[in-house]
C-alpha positions in Angstrom: -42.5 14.7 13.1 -44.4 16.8 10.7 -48.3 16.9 11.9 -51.1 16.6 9.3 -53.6 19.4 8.4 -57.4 18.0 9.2 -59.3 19.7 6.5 -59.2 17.9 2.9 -58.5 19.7 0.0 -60.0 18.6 -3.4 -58.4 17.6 -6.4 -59.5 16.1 -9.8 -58.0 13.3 -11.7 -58.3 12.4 -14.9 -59.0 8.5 -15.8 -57.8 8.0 -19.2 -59.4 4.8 -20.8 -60.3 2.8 -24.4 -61.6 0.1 -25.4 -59.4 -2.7 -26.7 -59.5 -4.6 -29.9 -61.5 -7.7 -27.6 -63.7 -5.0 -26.3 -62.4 -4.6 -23.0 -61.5 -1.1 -21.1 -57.8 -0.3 -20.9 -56.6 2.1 -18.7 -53.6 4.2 -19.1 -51.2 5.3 -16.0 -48.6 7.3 -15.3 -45.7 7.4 -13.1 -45.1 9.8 -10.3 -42.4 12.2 -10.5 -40.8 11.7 -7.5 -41.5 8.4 -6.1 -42.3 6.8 -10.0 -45.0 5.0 -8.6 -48.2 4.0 -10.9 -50.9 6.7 -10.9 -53.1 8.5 -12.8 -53.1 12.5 -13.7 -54.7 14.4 -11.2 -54.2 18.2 -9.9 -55.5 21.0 -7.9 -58.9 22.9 -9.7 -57.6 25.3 -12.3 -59.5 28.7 -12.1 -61.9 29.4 -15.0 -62.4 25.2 -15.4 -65.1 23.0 -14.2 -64.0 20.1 -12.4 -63.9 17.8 -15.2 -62.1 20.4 -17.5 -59.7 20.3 -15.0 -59.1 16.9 -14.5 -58.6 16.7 -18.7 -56.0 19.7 -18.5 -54.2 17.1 -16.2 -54.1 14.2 -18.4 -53.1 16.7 -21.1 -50.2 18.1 -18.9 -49.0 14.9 -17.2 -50.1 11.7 -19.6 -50.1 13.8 -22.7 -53.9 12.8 -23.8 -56.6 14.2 -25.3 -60.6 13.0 -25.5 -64.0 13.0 -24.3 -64.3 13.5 -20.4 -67.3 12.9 -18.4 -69.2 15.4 -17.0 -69.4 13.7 -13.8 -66.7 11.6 -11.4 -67.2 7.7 -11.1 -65.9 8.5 -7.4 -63.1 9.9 -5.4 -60.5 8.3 -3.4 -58.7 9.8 -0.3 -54.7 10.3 0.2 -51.9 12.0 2.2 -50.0 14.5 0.1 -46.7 15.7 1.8 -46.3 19.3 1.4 -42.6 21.6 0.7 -42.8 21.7 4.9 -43.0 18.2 5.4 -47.2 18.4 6.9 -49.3 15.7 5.6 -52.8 17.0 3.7 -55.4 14.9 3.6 -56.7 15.3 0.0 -60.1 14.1 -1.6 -59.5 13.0 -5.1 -62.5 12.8 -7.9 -62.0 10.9 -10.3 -63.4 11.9 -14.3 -62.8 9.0 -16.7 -61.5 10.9 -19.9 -62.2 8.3 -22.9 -58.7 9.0 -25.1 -59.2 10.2 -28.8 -55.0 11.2 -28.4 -51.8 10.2 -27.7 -49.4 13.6 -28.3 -45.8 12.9 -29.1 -45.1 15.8 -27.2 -46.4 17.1 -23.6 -45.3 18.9 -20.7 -44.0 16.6 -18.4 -42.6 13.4 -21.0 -39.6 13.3 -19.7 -40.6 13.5 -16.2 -43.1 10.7 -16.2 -43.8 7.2 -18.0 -47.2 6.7 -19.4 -48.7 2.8 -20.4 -52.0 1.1 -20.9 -52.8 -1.5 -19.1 -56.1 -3.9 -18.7 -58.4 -2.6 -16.1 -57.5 -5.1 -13.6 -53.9 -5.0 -13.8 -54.0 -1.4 -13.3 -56.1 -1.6 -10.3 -53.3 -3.5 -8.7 -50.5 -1.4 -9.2 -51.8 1.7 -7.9 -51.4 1.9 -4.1 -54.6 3.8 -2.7 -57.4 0.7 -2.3 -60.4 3.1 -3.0 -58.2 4.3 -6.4 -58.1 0.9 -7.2 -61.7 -0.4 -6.5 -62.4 2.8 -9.1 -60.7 1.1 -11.7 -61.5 -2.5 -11.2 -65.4 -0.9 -11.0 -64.9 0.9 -14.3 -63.3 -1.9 -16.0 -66.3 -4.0 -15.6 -68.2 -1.8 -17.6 
């Protein structure tokens, strides 16, 4: 069996959101590439980008959005990421919310991945990590 690595890495995800027509937040996920679970863009830093940047160069490569992103994270949540050996990385994830000004027709990985919106709280519980989740049911009470 594979062992894990005991240092966490960091990576920075992008939380895309608007508001409704009723005024309430929306959230948009994605779908994994592999396992097509629900999740929400999120990548390693990119050189020459601040965390935030990074985390919107994400949700442009993986959600195909566009918008405002925060200068800060809400929070992170922590998860296991399986690497091309089969060891298990922990990974610390912060998480930007990135208020969407545009959807693109086109983007890098559309027919790799599945984006929708959803209401805060339906998102929360589709996404398997419980911190991830809390996140999202937090911001959506905005």
């Amino acid at each position: 069996m594979p062992k894990a690595r005991t240092t966490p890495l960091t990576q920075y995800a992008a939380l895309p959101w608007r508001k409704a027509a009723d005024g309430r937040i929306e959230v948009m996920l994605i779908t994994s590439r592999e396992t097509r679970r629900w999740v929400i863009a999120k990548g390693w830093p990119i050189t020459g980008l601040n965390p935030g940047d990074s985390a919107a160069q994400e949700a442009l490569e993986e959600a195909g959005v566009t918008g405002d992103v925060w200068a800060e994270p809400v929070g992170a949540y922590d998860y296991e990421k399986r690497l091309k050996g089969g060891e298990l990385q922990p990974v610390e994830v912060e998480v930007f919310p990135l208020r969407v000004l545009e959807e693109l027709e086109a983007w890098p990985e559309k027919g790799q991945r599945e984006r929708r919106w959803f209401a805060a709280a339906e998102a929360a519980g589709l996404v398997a990590e419980p911190r991830l989740a809390e996140l999202i049911r937090e911001f959506g009470g905005r």
